[in-house]
N, CA and C atoms as a LAMMPS dump frame, in Angstrom:
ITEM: TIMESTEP
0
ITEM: NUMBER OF ATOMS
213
ITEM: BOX BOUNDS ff ff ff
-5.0000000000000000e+02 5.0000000000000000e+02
-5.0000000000000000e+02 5.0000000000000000e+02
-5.0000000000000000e+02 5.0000000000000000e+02
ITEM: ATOMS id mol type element x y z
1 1 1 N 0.844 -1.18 0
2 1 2 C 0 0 0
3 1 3 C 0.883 1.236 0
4 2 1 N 0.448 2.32 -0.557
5 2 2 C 1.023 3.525 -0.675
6 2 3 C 1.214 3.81 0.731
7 3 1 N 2.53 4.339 0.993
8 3 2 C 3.057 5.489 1.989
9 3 3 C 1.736 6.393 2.448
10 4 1 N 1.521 6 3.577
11 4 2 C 0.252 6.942 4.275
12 4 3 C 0.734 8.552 4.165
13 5 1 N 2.081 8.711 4.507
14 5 2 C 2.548 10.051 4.253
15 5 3 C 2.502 10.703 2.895
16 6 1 N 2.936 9.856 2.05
17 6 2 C 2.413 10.594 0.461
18 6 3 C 1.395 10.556 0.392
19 7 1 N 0.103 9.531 0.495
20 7 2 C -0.643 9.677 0.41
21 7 3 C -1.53 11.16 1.064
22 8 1 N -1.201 11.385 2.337
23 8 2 C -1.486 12.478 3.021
24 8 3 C -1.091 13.871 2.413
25 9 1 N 0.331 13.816 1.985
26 9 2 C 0.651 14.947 0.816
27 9 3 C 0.113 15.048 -0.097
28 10 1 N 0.294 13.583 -1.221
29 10 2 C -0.686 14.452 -2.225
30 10 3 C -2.127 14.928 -2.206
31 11 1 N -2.772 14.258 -1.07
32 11 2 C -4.142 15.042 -1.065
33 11 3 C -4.021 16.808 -0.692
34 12 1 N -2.971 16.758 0.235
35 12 2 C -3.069 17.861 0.818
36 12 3 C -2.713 19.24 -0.716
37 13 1 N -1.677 18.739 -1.086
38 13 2 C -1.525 19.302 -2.35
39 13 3 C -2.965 19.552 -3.59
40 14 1 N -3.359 18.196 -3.831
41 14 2 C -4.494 18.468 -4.556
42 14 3 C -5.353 19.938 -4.08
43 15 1 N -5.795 19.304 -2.883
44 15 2 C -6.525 20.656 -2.09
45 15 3 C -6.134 21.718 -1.948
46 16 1 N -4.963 22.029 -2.011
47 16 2 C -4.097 23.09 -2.072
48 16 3 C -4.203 24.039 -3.423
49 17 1 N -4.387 23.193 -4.697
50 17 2 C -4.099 23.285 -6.089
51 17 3 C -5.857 23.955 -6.209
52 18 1 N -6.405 22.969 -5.361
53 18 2 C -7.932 23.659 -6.082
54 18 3 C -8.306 24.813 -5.844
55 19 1 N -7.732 24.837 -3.845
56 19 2 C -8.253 25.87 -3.622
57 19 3 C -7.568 27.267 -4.263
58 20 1 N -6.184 27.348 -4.977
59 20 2 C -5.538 28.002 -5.423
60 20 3 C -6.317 28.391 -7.446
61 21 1 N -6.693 27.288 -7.42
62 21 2 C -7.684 27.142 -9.066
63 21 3 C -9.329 28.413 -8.544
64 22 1 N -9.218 28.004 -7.42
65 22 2 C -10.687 28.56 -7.097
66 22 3 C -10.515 30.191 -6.833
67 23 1 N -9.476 30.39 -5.944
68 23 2 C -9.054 31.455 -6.035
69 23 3 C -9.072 32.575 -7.19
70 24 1 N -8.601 31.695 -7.893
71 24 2 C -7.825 32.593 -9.309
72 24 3 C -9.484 32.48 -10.175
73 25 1 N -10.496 32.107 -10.195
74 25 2 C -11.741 31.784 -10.517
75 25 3 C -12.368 33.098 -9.952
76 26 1 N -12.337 33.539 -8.553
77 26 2 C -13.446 34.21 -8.151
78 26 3 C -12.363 35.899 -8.279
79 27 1 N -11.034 35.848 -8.656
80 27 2 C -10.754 37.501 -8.292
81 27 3 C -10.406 37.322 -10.128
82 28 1 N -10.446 36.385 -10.666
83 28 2 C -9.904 36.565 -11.998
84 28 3 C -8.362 36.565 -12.479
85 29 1 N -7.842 35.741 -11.654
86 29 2 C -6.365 35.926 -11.994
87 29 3 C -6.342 34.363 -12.367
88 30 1 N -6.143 35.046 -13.755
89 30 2 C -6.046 33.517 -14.549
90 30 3 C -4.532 32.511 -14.376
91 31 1 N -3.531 33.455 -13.888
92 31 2 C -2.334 32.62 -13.573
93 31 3 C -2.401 31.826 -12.365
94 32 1 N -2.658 32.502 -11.328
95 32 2 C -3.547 31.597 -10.122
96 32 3 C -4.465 30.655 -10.449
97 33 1 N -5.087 30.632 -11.288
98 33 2 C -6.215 29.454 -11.324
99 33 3 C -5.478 28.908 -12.256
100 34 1 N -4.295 28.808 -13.28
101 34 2 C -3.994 27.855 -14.537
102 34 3 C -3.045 27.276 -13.269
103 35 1 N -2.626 27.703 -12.672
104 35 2 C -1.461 26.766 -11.302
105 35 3 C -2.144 26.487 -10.813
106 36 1 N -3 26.557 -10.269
107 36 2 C -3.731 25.425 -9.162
108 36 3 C -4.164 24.416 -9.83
109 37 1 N -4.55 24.633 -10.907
110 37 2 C -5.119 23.342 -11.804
111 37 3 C -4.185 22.477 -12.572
112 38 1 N -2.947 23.214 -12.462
113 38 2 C -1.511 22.112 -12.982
114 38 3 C -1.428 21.551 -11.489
115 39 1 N -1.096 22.156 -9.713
116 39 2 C -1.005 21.787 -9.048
117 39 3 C -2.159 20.367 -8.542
118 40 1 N -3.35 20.753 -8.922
119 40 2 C -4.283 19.978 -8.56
120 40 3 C -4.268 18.403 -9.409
121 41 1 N -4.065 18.4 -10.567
122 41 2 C -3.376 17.519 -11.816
123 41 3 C -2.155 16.795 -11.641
124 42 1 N -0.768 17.007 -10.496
125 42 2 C -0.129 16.76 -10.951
126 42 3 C -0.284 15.936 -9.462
127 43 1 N -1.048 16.403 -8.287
128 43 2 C -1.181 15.837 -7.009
129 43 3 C -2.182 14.161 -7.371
130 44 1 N -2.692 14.607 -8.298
131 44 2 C -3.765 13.346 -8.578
132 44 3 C -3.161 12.307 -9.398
133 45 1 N -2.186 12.796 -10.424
134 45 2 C -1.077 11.806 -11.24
135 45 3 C -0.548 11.094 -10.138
136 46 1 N 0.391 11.848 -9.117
137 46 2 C 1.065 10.961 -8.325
138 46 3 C 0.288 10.179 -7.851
139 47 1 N -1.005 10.389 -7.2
140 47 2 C -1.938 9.589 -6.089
141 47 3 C -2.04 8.068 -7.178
142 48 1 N -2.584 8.309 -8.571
143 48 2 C -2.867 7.478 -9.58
144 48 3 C -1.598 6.515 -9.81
145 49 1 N -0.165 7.079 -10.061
146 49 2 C 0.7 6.559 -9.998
147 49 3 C 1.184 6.04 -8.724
148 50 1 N 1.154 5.972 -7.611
149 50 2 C 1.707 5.318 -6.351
150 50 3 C 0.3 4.482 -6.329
151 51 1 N -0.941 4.8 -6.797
152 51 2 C -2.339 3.136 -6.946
153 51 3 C -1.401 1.755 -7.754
154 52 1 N -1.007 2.655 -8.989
155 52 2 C -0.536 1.782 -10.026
156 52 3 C 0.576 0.83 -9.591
157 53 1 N 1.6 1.35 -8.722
158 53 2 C 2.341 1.089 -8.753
159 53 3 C 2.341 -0.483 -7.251
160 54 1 N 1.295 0.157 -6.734
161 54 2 C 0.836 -0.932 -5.33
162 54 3 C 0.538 -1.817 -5.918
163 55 1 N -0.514 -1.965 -7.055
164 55 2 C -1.043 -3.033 -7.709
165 55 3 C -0.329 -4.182 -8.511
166 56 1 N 0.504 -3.173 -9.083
167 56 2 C 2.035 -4.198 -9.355
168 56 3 C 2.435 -4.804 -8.706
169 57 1 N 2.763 -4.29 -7.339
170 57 2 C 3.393 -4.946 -5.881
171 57 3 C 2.875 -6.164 -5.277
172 58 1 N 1.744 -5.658 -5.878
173 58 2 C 0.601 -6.887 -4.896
174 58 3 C 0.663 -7.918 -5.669
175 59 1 N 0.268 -7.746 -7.217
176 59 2 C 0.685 -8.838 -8.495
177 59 3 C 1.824 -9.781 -8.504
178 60 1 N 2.849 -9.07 -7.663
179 60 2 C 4.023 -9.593 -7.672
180 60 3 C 4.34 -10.389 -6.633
181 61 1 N 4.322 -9.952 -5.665
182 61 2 C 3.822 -10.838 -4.253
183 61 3 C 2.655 -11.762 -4.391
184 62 1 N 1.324 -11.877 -4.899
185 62 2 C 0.751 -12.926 -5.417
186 62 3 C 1.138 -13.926 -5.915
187 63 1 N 1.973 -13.846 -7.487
188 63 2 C 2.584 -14.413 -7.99
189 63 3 C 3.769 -15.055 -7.331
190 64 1 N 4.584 -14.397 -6.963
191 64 2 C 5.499 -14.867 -6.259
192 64 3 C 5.129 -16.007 -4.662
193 65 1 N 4.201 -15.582 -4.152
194 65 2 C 3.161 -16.306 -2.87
195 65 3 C 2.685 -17.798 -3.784
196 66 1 N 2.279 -17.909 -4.586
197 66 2 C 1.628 -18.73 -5.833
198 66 3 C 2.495 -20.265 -5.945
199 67 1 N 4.003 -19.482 -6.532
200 67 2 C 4.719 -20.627 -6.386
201 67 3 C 5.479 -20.887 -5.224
202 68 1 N 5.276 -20.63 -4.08
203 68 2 C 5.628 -20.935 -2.618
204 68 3 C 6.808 -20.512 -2.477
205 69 1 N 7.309 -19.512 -2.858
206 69 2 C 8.612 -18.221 -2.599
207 69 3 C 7.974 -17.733 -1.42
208 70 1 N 7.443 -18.109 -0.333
209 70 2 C 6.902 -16.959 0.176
210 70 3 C 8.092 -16.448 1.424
211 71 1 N 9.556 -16.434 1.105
212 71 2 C 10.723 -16.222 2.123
213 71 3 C 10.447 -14.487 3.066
């Protein structure tokens, strides 16, 4: 399973990104809202990529559990 601590970052980041997207939404500063929405995008890649990457882990340890490697 993903690092509870990244996990905890990138949310915190996501939220960070939106509320920075939302920002730039309500005073009109379009550079503020195009960064929060790269920030908010790039917090959710990682979250997606550290899923991906558990699932492998687990595949692999299955497999490996399967043919009685289990050292």
């Amino acid at each position: 399973m993903a690092d509870d601590n990244h996990a905890a970052d990138n949310k915190f980041d996501e939220l960070k990104g939106a509320a920075k997207q939302a920002f730039g939404q309500v005073t009109g500063d379009k550079k503020a809202e195009s960064e929060g929405l790269v920030e908010k995008t790039m917090s959710k890649a990682k979250e997606a990529f550290a899923d991906a990457k558990d699932a492998i882990d687990g595949v692999g340890e299955g497999v490996k559990n399967s043919k009685g490697d289990n050292k």
